[in-house]
C-alpha positions as CSV (number, residue, x, y, z in Angstrom):
1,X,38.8,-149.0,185.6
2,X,42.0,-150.5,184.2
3,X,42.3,-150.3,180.8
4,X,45.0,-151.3,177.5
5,X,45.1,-151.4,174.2
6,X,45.2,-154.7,172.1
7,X,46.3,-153.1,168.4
8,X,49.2,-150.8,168.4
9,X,52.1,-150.5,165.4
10,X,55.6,-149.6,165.9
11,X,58.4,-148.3,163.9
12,X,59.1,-151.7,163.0
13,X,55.8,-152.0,160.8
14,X,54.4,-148.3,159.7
15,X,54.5,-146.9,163.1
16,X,56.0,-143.5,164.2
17,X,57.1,-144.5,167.5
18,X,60.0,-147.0,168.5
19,X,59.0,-149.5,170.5
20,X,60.1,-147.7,173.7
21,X,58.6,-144.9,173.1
22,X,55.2,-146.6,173.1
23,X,56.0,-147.9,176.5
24,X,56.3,-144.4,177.7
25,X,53.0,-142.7,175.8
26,X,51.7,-146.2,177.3
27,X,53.2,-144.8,181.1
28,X,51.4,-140.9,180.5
29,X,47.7,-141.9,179.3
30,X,47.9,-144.8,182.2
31,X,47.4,-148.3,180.6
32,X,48.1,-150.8,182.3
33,X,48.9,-152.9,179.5
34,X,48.8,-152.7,175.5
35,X,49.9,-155.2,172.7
36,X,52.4,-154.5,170.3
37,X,50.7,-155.6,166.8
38,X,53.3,-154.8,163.8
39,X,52.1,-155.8,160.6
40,X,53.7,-159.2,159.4
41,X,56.9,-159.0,162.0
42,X,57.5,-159.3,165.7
43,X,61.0,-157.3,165.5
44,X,59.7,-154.7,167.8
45,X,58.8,-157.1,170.6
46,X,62.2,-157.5,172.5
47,X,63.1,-153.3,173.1
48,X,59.1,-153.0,174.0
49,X,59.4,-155.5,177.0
50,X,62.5,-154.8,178.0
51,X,61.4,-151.1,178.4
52,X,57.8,-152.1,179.8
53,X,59.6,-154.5,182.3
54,X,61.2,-151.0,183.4
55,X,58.2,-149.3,183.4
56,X,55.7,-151.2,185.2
57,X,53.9,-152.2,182.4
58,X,52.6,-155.7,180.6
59,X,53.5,-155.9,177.0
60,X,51.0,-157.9,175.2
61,X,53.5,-160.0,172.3
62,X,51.4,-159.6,169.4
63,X,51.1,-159.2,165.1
64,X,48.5,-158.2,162.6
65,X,48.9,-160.5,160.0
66,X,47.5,-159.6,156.2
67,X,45.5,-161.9,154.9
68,X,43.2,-162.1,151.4
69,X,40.3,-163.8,151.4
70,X,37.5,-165.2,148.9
71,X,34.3,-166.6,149.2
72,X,31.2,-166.9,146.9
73,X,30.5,-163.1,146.5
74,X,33.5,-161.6,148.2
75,X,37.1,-161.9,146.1
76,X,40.2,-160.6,146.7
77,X,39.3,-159.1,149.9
78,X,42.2,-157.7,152.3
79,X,41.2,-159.3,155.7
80,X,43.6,-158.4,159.1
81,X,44.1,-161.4,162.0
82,X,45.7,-160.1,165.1
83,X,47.4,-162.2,166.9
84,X,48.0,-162.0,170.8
85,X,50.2,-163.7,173.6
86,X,51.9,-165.2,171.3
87,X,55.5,-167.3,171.4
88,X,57.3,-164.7,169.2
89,X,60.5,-166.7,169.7
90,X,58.6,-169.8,167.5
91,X,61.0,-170.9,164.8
92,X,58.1,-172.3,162.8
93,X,55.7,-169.2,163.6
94,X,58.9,-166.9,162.4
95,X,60.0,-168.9,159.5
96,X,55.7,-168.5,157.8
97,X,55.7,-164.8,159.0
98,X,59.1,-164.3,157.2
99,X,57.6,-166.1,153.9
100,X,54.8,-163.3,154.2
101,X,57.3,-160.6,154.4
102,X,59.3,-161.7,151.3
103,X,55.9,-161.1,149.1
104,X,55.3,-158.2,150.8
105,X,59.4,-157.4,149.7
106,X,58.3,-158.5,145.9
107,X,55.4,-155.8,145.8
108,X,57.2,-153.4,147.3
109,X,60.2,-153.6,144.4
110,X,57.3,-153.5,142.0
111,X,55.6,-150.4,143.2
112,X,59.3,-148.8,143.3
113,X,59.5,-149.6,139.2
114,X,56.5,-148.3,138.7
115,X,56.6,-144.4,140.8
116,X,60.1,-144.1,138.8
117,X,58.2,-144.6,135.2
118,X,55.4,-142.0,136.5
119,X,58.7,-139.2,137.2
120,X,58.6,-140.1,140.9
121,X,61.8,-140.3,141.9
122,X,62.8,-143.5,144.6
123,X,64.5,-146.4,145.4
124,X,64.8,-149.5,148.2
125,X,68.2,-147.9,148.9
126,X,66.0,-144.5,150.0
127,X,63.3,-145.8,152.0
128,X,66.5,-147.6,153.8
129,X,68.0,-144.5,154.4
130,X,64.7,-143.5,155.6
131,X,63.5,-145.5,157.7
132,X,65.5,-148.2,158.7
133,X,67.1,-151.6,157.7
134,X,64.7,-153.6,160.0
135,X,61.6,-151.7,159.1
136,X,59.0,-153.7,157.4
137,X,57.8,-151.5,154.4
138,X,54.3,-150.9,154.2
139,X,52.2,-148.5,151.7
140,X,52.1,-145.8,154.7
141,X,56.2,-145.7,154.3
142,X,56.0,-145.0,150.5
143,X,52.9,-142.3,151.3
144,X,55.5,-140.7,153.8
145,X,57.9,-140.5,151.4
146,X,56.0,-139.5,148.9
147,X,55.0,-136.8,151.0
148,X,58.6,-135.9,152.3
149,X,59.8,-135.6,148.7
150,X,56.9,-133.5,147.5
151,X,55.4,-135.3,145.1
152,X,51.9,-135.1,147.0
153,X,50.7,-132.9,150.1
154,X,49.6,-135.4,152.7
155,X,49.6,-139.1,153.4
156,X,46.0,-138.9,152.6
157,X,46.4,-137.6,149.4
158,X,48.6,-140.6,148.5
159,X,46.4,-143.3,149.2
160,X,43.8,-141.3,147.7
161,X,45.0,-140.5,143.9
162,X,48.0,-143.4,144.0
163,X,48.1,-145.9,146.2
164,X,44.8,-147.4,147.4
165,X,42.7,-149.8,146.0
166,X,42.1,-149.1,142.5
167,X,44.4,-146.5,142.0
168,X,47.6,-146.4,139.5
169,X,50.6,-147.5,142.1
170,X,47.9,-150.3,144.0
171,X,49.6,-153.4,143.4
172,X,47.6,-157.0,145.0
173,X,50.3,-159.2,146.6
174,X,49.9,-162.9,147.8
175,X,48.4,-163.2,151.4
176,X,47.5,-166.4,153.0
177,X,44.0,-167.2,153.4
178,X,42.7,-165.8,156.8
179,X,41.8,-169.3,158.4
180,X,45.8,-170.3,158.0
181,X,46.7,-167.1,160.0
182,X,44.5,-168.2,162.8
183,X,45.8,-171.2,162.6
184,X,49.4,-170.0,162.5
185,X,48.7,-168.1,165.5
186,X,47.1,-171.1,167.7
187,X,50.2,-172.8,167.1
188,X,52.1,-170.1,168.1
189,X,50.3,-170.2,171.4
190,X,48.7,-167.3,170.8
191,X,44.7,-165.6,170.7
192,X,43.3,-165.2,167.3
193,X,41.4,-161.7,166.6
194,X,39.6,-160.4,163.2
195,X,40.8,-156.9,163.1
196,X,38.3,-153.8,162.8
197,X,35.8,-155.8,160.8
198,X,33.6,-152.9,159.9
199,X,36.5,-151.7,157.9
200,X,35.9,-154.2,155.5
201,X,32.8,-152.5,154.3
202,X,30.9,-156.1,153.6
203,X,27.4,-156.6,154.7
204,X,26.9,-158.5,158.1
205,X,25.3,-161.2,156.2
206,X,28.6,-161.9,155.0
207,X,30.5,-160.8,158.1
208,X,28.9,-163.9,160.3
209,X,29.8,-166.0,157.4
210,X,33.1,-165.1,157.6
211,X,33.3,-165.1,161.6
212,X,32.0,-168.9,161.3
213,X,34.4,-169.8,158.9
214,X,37.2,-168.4,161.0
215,X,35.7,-169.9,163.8
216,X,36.0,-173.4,162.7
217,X,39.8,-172.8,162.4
218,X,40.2,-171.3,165.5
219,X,39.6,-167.7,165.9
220,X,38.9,-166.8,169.6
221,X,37.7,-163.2,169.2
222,X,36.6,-159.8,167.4
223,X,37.7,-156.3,167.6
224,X,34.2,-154.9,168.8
225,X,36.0,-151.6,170.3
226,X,37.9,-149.1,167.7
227,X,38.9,-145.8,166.9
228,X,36.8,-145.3,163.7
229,X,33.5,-147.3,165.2
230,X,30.8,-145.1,164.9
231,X,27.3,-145.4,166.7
232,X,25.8,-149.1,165.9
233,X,28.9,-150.0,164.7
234,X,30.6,-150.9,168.2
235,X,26.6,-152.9,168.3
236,X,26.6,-154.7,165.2
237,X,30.1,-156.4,166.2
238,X,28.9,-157.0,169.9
239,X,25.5,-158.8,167.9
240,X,27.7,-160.8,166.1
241,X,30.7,-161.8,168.2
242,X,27.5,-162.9,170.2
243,X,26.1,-165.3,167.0
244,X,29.4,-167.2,166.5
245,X,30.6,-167.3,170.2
246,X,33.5,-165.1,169.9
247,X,34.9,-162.7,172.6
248,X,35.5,-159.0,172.4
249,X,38.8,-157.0,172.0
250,X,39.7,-153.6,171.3
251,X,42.4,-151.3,169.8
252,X,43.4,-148.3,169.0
253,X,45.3,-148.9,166.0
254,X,47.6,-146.3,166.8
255,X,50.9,-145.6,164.5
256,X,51.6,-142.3,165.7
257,X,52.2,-139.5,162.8
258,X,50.8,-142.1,160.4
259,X,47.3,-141.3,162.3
260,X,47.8,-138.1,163.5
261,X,44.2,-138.0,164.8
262,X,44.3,-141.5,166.3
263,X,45.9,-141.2,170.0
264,X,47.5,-144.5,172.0
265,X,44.8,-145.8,174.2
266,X,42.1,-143.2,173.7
267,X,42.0,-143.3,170.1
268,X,40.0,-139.8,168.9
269,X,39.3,-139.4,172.5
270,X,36.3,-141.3,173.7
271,X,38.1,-145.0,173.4
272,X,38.3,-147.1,176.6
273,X,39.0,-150.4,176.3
274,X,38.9,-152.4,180.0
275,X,41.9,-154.6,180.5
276,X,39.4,-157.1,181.6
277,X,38.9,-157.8,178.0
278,X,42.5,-158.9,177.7
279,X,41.9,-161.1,180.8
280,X,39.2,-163.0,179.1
281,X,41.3,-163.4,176.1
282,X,44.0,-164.9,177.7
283,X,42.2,-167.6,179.5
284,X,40.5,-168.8,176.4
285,X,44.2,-169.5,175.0
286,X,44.6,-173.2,175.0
C-alpha cells in the first residue's frame, strides 16, 4: 500500500527539520507523498519541492491555519483548518495569512514583556538568533528556549506550569473565525481539513455541529487518522465525517524534536495513512 502524510511542520513554523530534510526522512520511511502544513505561513514550500522534485517525491503545498471559534456553549476555542493543494503563490491568500502572522507577532512581543518581569531572561533579537529570521514563532519556540536557557527541564514542563491554556505566560491572540479559513483556502484552490478534532476535547454533540457549520462554508474533509487517536477515537471521527459528508485525511503532525515521540509518517509507530486518501481529496477540489 502507498501511503503519505497530510500534516507535517517545518522549521519554518515550530518544526525541527528544514524543509529538505523532511523530503529525505520522507525518502527513508517510503512515502510516496506528504504535505508540508506550517502553521500560518507557506515559506517552507519552495526548498521542500525543489528537493522532493529531486527525490522522487509529491510535495503536497499545504498550511494549518489557527483559528478561534465560538458558538452557543463553546467560546474562545482554538480550532486548526489545514489546508491542502493549495496556490501558495496567491497574492490575496498570502496577503490574509500575512495579517494572521502580524497578531501572532503582537502576542509574541507580549509574552516576551511578560517572561522578562517573571526574571526570565529574553528577547525578539534572541529567538532570531535562535531560530531564524523567517521562522514563524510559535509557543513550542519560546518552550525551546526556555528549555535551552534553563529556566525549565523540558518542553513539556513549559506548557505545563507557563505557557498553556490557563497558565501565567498564556496569552489569547486574534484568530479568524474557522469558516473564513475554509473559505480562504477554497479560494486559494485548495482542500479544506479540520485538524485532529478529538484534540479539541468537546463532546461529539458539539463536534457535528461544528463540522456542519464548516460544511456550509466549504470544508471538504476531517482528520480521522492521527498520532494521538486512541481506540474509538479514529471511530467516532469516521461516524461523523460520515453524518456531514466529509472525507477522511490523516497526519502525523510531526515537528521533529518538538515531538520527540511522534515519527514522520508512522507517527508512534502504528500510523498508516493510504495515499489513496489524498487521491480522494484532491478530486473533490473544485
Amino acid at each position: 500500500m502507498e501511503l503519505t502524510d497530510l500534516h507535517v511542520h517545518s522549521t519554518a513554523s515550530d518544526g525541527t527539520f528544514t524543509p529538505s530534510e523532511l523530503v529525505a526522512e520522507a525518502k527513508k520511511v517510503g512515502l510516496k507523498a506528504f504535505a508540508l502544513t506550517d502553521h500560518d505561513t507557506v515559506a517552507g514550500i519552495d526548498e521542500a519541492a525543489g528537493a522532493a522534485d529531486k527525490a522522487g517525491i509529491e510535495l503536497i503545498p499545504g498550511i494549518e491555519i489557527s483559528t478561534k471559534y465560538n458558538s452557543t456553549y463553546i467560546k474562545d476555542k482554538e480550532i486548526h483548518i489545514v489546508g491542502l493543494y493549495i496556490d501558495y503563490t496567491n497574492e490575496h491568500f498570502l496577503t490574509e495569512i500575512a495579517g494572521f502572522r502580524d497578531n501572532r507577532d503582537g502576542r509574541n512581543e507580549k509574552l516576551i514583556e511578560m517572561m522578562n518581569n517573571a526574571g526570565m531572561p529574553i528577547s525578539l533579537e534572541a529567538m532570531r538568533d535562535m531560530f531564524g529570521d523567517d521562522t514563524v514563532l510559535t509557543r513550542a519556540h519560546f518552550a525551546r528556549y526556555m528549555v535551552m536557557k534553563g529556566y525549565v527541564s523540558s518542553n513539556n514542563e513549559a506548557f505545563d506550569r507557563y505557557l498553556g491554556e490557563g497558565k501565567p505566560f498564556y496569552i489569547s491572540r486574534q484568530m479568524p473565525d474557522p469558516a473564513r479559513a475554509v473559505e480562504l483556502i477554497r479560494e486559494a484552490g485548495g482542500v479544506a481539513v479540520l485538524a485532529h478534532p478529538i484534540l479539541y476535547h468537546i463532546s461529539d454533540s458539539e463536534l457535528l455541529k461544528l463540522c456542519q457549520y464548516l460544511k456550509r462554508h466549504g470544508l471538504t474533509g476531517i482528520e480521522g487518522i492521527y498520532s494521538t487517536y486512541r481506540s474509538g477515537d479514529e471511530t467516532t471521527v469516521r461516524r461523523i465525517a460520515n453524518e456531514c459528508g466529509l472525507l477522511i485525511s490523516g497526519g502525523s503532525d510531526f515537528h521533529g524534536a518538538n515531538k520527540p515521540d511522534i515519527k514522520l509518517g508512522i507517527g508512534r509507530g502504528n500510523l498508516k495513512i493510504p495515499y489513496e486518501l489524498a487521491i480522494n481529496l484532491k478530486k473533490a477540489i473544485h
